[in-house]
N, C-alpha and C positions, 0 to 999 in steps of 0.2 A: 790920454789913452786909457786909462785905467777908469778913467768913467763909460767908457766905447766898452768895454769888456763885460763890467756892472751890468749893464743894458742887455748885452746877449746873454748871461749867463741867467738873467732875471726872465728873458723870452722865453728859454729851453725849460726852465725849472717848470714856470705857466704853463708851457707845453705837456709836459710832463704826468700836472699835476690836472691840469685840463683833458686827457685821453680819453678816448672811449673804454667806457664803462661797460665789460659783460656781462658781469653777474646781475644787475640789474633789470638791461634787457634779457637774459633769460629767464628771471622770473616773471617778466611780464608775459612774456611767452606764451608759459606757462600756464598762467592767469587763463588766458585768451583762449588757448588750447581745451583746456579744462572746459570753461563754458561752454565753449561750441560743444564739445562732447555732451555735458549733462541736457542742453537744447536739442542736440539731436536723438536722443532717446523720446523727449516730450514732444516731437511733429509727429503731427495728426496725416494719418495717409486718406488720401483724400482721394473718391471713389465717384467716377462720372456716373451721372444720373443719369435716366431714359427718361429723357421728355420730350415733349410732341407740343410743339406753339400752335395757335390756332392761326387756323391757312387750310391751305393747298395739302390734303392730305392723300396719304397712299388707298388706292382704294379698297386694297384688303386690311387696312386700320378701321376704313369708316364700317367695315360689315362688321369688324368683330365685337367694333363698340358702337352699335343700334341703341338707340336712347329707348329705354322702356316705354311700356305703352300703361299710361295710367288709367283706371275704371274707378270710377265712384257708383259705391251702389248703397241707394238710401232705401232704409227699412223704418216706414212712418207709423203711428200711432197705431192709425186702423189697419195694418197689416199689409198697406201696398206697399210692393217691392218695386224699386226703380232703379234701374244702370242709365249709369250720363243724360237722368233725366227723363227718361223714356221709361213709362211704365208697363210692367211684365205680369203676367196671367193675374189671377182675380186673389182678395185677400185669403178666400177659405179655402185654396190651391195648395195643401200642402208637399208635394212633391213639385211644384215649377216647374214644369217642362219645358216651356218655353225660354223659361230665363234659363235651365238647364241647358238648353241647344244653344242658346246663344254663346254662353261662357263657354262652349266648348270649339265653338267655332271660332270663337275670337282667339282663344289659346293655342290652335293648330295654324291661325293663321301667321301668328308672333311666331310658332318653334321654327314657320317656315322662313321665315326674315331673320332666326337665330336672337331674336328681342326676349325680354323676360316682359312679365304683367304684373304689375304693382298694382294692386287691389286696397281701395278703403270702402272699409263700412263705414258708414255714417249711421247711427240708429238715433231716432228720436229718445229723447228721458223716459214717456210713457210705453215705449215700442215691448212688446212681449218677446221676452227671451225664447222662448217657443220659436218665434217666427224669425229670429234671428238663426238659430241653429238649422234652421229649414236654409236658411244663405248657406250658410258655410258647408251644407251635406249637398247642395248642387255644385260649389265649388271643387269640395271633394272631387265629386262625378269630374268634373272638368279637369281635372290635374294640375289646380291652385293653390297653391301655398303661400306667394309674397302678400300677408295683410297686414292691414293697418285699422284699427278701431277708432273711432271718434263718435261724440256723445252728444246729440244737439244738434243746431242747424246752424252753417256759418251765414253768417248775416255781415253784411258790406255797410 
């Protein structure tokens, strides 16, 4: 019998000395606690974009973003003046009126579809600065601003 006793008094002690442990888990707790707090100071707020996929668009999206209407106008050696290729009054014109009316029609016709007009010059190496500024004072006249300069001819 005395060994029947041994045995239980040896399970309870086990027991005993086997108990949950608080102090432990509250420091882990803690631990845990702690992190999450110093993480949630460091998330990033995160802010929906406006964006538009390409598709099926609304149709007061498509008026208000009209893709510009691009003019190339080449200013050559000998003084002729050309838009998209098409050439405009004679080289000793120095007022162009014709290329003047044109620019202006084309730029009423863009304000009326709400489009802007992206303008390049293209001048030849030899082309006289003279006959360039003769471009850009009929642009003036037209109510032109978006330019682009380039120097040369592109070649394919």
């Amino acid at each position: 019998m005395s060994h029947g006793k041994k045995e239980h008094r040896s399970i309870q002690e086990e027991a005993a000395v086997m108990g949950f442990q608080i102090a432990p888990m509250i420091d882990v707790v803690f631990v845990i606690m702690l992190f999450f707090m110093v993480m949630a100071g460091a998330v990033k707020v995160e802010r929906e974009l406006k964006t538009q996929l390409p598709g099926m668009g609304t149709p007061a999206l498509s008026d208000e973003q009209t893709p510009p209407d691009e003019i190339t106008i080449t200013v050559e050696e000998s003084g002729i003046v050309t838009l998209n290729e098409e050439e405009f009054d004679t080289p000793d014109n120095k007022s162009l009126p014709n290329f003047t009316a044109t620019l202006m029609r084309l730029k009423q016709e863009a304000d009326s579809r709400t489009a802007k007009v992206m303008v390049t010059i293209q001048a030849e190496e030899q082309a006289r600065y003279e006959r360039v500024i003769d471009v850009l004072n009929a642009m003036a006249k037209a109510r032109l601003s978006n330019v682009t300069f380039t120097v040369g001819s592109e070649e394919f």
